[in-house]
N, C-alpha and C positions, 0 to 999 in steps of 0.2 A: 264479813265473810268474803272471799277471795274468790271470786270468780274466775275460769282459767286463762291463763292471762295469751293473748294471740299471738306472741309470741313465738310461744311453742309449736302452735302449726305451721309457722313460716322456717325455723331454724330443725324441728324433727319434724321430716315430711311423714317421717309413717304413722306422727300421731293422728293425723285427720283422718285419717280409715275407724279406726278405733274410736275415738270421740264421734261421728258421724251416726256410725251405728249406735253406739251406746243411746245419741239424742233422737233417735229414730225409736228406739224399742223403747223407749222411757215414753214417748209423748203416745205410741199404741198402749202401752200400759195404762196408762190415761184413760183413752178414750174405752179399752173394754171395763174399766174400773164404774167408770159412770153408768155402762150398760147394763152391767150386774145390776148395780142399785135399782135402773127400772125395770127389769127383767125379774128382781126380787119381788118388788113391788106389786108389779102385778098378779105373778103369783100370790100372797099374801091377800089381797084383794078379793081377788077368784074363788079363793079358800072360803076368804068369811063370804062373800054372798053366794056361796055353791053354785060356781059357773064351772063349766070343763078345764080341767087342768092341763091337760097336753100340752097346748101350745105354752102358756106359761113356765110350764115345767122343763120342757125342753129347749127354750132361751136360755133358762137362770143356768142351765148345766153346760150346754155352751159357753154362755160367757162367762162363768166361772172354770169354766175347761180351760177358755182361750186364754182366761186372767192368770191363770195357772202354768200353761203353757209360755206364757209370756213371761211369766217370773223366773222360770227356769233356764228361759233361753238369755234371758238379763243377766243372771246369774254367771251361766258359763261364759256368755261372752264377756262381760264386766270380770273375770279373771285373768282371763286371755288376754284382753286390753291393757290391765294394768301391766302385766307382764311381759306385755308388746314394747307399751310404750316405756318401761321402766328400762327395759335393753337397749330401745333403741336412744335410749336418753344417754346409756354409759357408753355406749358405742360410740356413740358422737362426741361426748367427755373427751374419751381418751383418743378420740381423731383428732379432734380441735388442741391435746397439749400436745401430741403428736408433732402439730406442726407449729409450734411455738419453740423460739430457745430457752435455757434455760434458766434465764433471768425475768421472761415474762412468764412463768409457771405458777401457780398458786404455791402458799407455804404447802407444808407436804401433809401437814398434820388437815387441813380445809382442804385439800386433796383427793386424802384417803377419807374421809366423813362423807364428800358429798357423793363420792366414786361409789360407796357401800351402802353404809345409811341412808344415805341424800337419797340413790337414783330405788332405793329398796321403800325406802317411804312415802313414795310418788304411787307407788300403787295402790293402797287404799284410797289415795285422793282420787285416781283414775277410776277405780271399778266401784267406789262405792258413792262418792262426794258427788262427783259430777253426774252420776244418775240420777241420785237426788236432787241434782241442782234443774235439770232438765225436767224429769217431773213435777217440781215446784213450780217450773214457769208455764207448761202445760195443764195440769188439774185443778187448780186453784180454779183462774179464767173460767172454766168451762164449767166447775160445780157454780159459779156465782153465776154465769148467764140461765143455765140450766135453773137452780133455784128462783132468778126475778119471771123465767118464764110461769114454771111451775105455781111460786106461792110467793109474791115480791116484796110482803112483809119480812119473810124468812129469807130473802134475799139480801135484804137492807140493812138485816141484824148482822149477817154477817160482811158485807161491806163495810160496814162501819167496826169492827172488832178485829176481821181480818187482817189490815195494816199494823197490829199492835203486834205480832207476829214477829214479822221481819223486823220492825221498830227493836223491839227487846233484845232481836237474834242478832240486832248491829248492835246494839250497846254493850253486850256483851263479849261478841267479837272482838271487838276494840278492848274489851277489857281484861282480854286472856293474848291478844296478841303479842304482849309486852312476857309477857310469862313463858308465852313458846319461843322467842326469840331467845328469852334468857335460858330457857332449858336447852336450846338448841346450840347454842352458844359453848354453855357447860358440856353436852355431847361431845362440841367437836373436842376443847379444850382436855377433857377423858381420855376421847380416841387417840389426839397424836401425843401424850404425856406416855399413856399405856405403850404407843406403838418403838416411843425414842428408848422406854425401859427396858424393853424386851430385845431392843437391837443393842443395848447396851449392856445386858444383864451381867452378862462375863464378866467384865469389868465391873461393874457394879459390887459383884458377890465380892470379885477378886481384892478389893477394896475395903471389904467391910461397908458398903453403903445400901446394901439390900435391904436391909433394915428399915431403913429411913425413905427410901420408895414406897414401901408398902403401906405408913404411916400417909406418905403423899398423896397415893392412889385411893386409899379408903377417904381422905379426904375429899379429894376431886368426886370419887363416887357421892359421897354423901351433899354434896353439891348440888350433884343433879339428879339424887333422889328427893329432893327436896323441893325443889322444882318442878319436879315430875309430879309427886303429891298434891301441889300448890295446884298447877295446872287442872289434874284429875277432880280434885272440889270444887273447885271453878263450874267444870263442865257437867260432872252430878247436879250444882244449883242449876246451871243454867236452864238442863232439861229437864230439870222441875218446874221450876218458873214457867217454862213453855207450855208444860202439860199442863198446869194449873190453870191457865190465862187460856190455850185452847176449849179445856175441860167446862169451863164457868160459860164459855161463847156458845157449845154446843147445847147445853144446859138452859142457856137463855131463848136459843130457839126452839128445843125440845117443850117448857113451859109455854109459850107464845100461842104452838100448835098445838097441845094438850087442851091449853083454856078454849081456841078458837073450836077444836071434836067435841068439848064438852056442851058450849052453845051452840053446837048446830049449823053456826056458821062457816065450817070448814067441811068439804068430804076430804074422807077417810083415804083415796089413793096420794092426793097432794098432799097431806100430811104427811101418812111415813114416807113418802118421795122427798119431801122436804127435811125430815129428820135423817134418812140414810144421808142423803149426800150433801148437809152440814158438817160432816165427819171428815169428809173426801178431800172439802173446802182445806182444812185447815192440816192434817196428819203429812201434808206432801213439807210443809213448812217446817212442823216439827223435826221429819226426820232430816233436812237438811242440817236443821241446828244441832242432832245429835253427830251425824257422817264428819260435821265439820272441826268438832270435837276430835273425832277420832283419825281424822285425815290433816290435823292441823301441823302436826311434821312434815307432812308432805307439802301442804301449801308453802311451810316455808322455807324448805327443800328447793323445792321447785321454783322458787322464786331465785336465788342463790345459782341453783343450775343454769335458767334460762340468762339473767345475768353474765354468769362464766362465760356462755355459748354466745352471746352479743355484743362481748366485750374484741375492739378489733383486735389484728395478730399483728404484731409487728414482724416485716419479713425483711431479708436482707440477700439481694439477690446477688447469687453466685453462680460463677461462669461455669462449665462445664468445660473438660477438659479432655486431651487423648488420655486411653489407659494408661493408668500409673502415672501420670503424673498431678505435681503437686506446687504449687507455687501462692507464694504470700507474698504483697508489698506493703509495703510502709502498715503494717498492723496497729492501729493502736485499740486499749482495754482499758476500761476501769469501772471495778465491782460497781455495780450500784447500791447508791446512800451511802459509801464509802469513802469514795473522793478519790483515793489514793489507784494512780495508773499503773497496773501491772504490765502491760505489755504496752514497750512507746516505739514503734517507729521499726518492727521485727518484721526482717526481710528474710524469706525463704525459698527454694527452689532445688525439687531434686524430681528422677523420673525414673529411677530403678535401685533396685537393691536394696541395702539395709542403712542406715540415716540415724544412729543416736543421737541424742540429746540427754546434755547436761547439765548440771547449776545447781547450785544449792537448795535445800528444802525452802518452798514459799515465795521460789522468783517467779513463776509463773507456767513452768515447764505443763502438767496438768491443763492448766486455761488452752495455750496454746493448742494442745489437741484438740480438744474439746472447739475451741473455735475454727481448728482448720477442719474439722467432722461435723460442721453447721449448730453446737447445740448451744454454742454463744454467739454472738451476734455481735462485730468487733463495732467499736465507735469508729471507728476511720481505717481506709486502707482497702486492700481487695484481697480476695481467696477465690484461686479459680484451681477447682480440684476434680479427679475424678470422682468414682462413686467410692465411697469411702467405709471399712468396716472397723469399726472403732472397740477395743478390749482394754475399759476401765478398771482401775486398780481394785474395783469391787464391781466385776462383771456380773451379771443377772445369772441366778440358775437357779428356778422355780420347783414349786415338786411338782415331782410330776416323772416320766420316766426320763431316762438317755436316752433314747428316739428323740422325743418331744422337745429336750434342750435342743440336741444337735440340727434337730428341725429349723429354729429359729432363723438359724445364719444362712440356711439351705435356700437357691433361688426355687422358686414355682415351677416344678415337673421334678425337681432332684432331691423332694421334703421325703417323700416316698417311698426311695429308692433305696433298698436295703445295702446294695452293692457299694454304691458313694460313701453312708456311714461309714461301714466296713473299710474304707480305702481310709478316710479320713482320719479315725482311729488308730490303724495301721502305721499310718505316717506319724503319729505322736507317740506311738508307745503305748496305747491306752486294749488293743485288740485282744492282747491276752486278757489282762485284768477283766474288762465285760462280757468276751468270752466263757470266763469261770463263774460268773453269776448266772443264779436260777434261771432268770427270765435272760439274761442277754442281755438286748438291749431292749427292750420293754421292763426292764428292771426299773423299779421306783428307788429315787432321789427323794431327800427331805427340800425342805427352803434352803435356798442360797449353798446347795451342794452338797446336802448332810449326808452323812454315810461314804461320801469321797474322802479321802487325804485332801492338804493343800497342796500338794504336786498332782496329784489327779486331779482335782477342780482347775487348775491353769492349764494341764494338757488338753482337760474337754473342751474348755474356750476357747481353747486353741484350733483344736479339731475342726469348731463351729468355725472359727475363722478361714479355715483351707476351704470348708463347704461351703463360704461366701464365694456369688460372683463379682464383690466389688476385687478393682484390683490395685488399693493403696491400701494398709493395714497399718492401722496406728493401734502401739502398746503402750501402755500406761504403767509402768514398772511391773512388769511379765512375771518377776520371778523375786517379786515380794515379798517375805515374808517364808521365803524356799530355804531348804539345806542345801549344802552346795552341792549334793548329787542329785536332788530333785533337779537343783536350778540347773546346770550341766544338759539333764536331759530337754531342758523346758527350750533352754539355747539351740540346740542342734534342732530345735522344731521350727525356731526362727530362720535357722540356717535355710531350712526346706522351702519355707514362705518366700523368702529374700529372695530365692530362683526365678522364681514365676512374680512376685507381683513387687510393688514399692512397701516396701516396709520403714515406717517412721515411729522408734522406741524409747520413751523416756526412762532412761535407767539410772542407778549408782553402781552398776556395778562393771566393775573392769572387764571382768570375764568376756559382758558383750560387749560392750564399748569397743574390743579386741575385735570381736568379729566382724564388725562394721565397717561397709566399703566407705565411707563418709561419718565425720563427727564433726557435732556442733555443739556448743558451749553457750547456755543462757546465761549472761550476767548481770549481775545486781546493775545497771544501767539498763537491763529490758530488751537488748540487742543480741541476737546471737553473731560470734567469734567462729569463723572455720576451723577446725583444730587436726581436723585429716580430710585429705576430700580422694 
């Protein structure tokens, strides 16, 4: 079994609030658990030799008050916590890729698994696992000092039976951990299979290949329902085993003290004092073994996360720059595990205006952005740029509404600002169109733009880009996949940009290539060619 590894309090600071408390309320759970038992007891006691009841009575209600009390507050806060730390674990995720390029990123498909699943499955381990794991290490100790005081025969029975416990609950551990890694495995292997079908579906259908996905994915499903099965029997046996081996320990002290009341040898309050909290001894171990069962994704979640989060970032320091401008020396690239250098030896330098770029499919033009916008990281050479707002040939638009996209690009104080939308909108063309929608601009978008045109989804992006305060604006073929009256109008939005800030655009198409105060030509040599300056 996986204890929490320290890790996680050193890289998410806001888990040790949450774990803190949780081991604080688990080890008072404890201690009114054992008080109940003599609190019981002597009530009990009182009963058979008709002594006054008050004072015993109004103990056992107490400390079964407080024991109750105390469960409920374990409870709520053990949710909170998981749900604390489960956020602040994604939060951190997506800071730490945040600041990585795009070559030191995890595959997308182990990603998306631990971004969801991964940081969703930490919470049972947090609210439920680790309370257990805390009251394990507290109640045990204290019922076995408590019993050698009490009655130290009944102490020694369980000292000696106690360790088969945790004994069994590691060998078992070990023997399911091979099973979760492999279910977990199969998980991810699910999620990004499901995730590449869905981004692909179009084409999929358009192909006649739907068919044959489905076939794939009921496969992959039955993979890891299988494993999932595997696992679930596993952990049924195991917490039989536990119960049966606790159950036989309890049973042996329970006989011990029976025979000792029966000769006379034993009073009657050490007895059942000794028989309650023989129970007490062993049930804090059991339910570890079952929490750890049902938190076992999470353990190894967690483990994968905290890894992710301690693996160093490679950084690649870049100069800063006056507004708009933009300058490269000696660039060089090459994919990794590749070999093959896409960009050798590419010098650039511009400070206003509008700046094409061109070259055949597959020389590098895309890379190039992307490395003078930080999200690659060049093997050789320098990039000293301003702040830079980069629109890839498949720009992000989440659902959610048009507020909320246009917000993105927007700096801190102008996300808000209903006026600036408005302007921005205005300026692409887009004011009427969200104007005549229900909501406006609170109008809901599907994923990736749904319910836009593809000339409305590159004018929003667009939009967001005027609402950026960066002032160098790299495009990634703007007007992709446009008719030539969308793309026309997409142009005349670059035209707008080109005024106010440095605009650098990789296109094929003449139209803007025309418009551009400066062009440049990538050639199959990796170098760009002035072709108009």
């Amino acid at each position: 079994m996986s204890p929490l590894d320290p890790r996680l309090l050193r890289l998410v600071p806001q888990a040790r609030g949450p774990v803190l408390l949780l081991a604080g309320t688990g080890a008072l759970q404890g201690v009114a658990t054992l008080g109940a038992a003599v609190a019981l007891t002597a009530l009990v006691v009182a009963a058979v030799r008709d002594e006054p009841l008050t004072g015993p009575a109004v103990w056992t209600a107490a400390l079964f008050g407080a024991r109750g009390l105390l469960a409920w507050v374990a409870e709520g806060l053990a949710a909170r916590s998981g749900a604390a730390v489960s956020t602040a674990l994604r939060e951190r995720l997506l800071a730490t890729w945040l600041e990585r390029d795009t070559d030191h990123l995890p595959d997308r498909a182990r990603a998306l698994t631990l971004a969801t699943q991964g940081t969703t499955a930490v919470e049972p381990y947090v609210s439920r696992y680790l309370p257990a794991l805390v009251t394990a290490a507290v109640v045990p100790p204290l019922a076995v000092l408590a019993l050698l005081v009490v009655d130290w025969p009944s102490g020694l029975v369980v000292i000696l039976t106690l360790p088969l416990l945790p004994l069994f609950a590691a060998l078992i551990g070990m023997a399911t951990q091979e099973d979760t890694r492999r279910r977990w495995r199969a998980l991810s292997d699910l999620s990004g299979h499901f995730l590449d079908v869905v981004r692909g579906l179009p084409t999929l259908v358009a192909y006649g290949r739907g068919e044959r996905q489905v076939r794939t994915i009921t496969a992959v499903s039955e993979k890891h329902r299988t494993a999932t099965m595997r696992t679930l029997r596993l952990a049924f046996l195991s917490s039989a085993a536990l119960e049966l081996l606790a159950s036989l320990s309890v049973a042996i002290v329970a006989v011990i003290v029976g025979i000792r009341l029966t000769h006379g040898s034993m009073d009657l309050a050490p007895g059942l004092l000794a028989i309650l909290l023989a129970p007490e001894a062993y049930w804090p171990i059991r339910r570890v073994g079952a929490e750890y069962h049902s938190a076992a994704d999470g353990a190894e979640a967690l483990a994968e996360i905290v890894d992710e989060l301690d693996a160093p970032t490679p950084r690649h320091e870049r100069r800063n720059a006056p507004a708009g401008l933009v300058r490269a020396r000696d660039l060089h690239y090459t994919y990794p595990g590749s070999g093959r250098e896409l960009l050798g030896g590419v010098d650039l330098e511009t400070s206003s205006g509008l700046t094409t770029i061109t070259g055949p499919s597959g020389v590098g033009k895309t890379t190039l952005l992307e490395v003078l916008a930080g999200l690659r990281r060049p093997d050789l050479g320098e990039v000293t740029t301003a702040p830079v707002h980069l629109v890839s040939q498949r720009p992000f638009l989440g659902a959610g509404t048009i507020c909320g996209n246009l917000a993105l690009g927007a700096p801190n104080g102008t996300s808000g600002s209903g006026d600036a939308l408005w302007e921005a909108l205005r300026q692409v063309g887009l004011d009427g169109v969200v104007a005549g929608l229900p909501e406006g601009l609170d109008s809901d978008i599907g994923d990736d733009g749904f319910g836009l045109s593809a000339g409305q989804r590159a004018r929003l992006v667009l939009a967001r880009a005027l609402l950026s305060s960066s002032t160098v604006i790299l495009l990634d073929e703007p007007t992709a996949h446009l008719d030539p009256a969308s793309a026309e109008g997409v142009h005349e939005v670059i035209d707008v940009l080109a005024t106010r800030r440095t605009v650098i655009a990789v296109t094929h198409r003449p139209e803007l290539v025309a418009r551009a105060h400066r062009h440049v030509h990538l050639t199959g040599g990796t170098r760009l060619q002035e072709v108009r300056s």
